[in-house]
C-alpha positions as semicolon CSV with decimal commas, in nm:
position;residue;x (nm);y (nm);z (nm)
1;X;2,486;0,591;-10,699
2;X;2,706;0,404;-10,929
3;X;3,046;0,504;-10,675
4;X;2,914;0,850;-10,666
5;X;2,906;1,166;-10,417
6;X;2,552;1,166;-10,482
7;X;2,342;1,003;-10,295
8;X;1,964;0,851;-10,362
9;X;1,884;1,083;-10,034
10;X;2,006;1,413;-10,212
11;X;1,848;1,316;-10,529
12;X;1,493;1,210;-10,354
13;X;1,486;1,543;-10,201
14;X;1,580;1,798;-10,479
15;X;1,277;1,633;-10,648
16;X;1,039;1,645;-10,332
17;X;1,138;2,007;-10,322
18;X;1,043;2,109;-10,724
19;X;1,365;2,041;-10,883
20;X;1,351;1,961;-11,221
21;X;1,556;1,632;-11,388
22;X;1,705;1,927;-11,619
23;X;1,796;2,152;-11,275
24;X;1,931;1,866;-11,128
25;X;2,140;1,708;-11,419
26;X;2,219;2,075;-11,486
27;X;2,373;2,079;-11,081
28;X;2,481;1,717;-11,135
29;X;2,645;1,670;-11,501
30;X;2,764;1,345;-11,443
31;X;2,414;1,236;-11,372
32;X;2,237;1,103;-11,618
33;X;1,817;1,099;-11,650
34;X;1,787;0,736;-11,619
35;X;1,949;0,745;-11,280
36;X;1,750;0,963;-11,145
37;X;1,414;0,782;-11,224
38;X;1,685;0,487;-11,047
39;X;1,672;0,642;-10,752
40;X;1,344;0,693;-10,725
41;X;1,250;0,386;-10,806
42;X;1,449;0,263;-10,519
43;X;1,368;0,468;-10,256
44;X;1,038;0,351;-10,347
45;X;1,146;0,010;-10,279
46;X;1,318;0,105;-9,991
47;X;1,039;0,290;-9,818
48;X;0,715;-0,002;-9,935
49;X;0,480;-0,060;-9,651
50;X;0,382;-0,432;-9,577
51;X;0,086;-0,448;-9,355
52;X;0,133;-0,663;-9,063
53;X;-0,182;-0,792;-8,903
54;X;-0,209;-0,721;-8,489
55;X;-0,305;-0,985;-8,253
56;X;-0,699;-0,922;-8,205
57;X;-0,651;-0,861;-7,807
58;X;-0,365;-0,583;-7,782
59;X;-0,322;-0,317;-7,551
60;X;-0,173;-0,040;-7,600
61;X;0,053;0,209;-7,320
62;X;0,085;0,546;-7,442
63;X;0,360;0,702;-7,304
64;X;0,316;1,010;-7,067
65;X;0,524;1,228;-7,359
66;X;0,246;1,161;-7,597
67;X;-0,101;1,346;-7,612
68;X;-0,359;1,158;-7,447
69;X;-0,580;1,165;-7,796
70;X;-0,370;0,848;-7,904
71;X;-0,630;0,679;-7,674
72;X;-0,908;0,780;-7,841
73;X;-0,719;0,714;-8,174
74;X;-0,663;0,403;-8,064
75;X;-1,063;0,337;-7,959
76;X;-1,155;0,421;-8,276
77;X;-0,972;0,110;-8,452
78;X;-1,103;-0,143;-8,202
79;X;-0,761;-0,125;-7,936
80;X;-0,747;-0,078;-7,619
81;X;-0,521;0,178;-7,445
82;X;-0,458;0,387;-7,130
83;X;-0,212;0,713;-7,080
């Protein structure tokens, strides 16, 4: 942020975990509130989901680490898998 130590990460996560804007200005004093409604607003950028469309006739391998319920997760949107 702006040539910072801070980063968008750090900032993102004092406010998933409660933190305040005053708490963290009050840890961060060269902060300013604008920049940390910045960061969120670009992590939520960073982080939008596009929906890509799957080819109607996919299969799916679940790998041997992986529960065996993926298949029947899979079923249940219209794929076809094995484990």
């Amino acid at each position: 942020m702006r040539g910072m130590r801070v980063t968008v990460g750090t900032i993102v996560g004092l406010v998933a975990s409660g933190h305040t804007f005053a708490e963290i200005l009050a840890a961060y004093p060269y902060l300013e509130g604008k920049e940390i409604r910045q960061a969120l607003a670009y992590a939520a950028w960073r982080v939008e989901e596009i929906e890509v469309p799957l080819p109607g006739r996919m299969k799916f391998l679940v790998d041997m680490n992986l529960s065996p319920l993926w298949v029947s997760f899979f079923a249940c949107r219209g794929f076809e898998s094995v484990h």
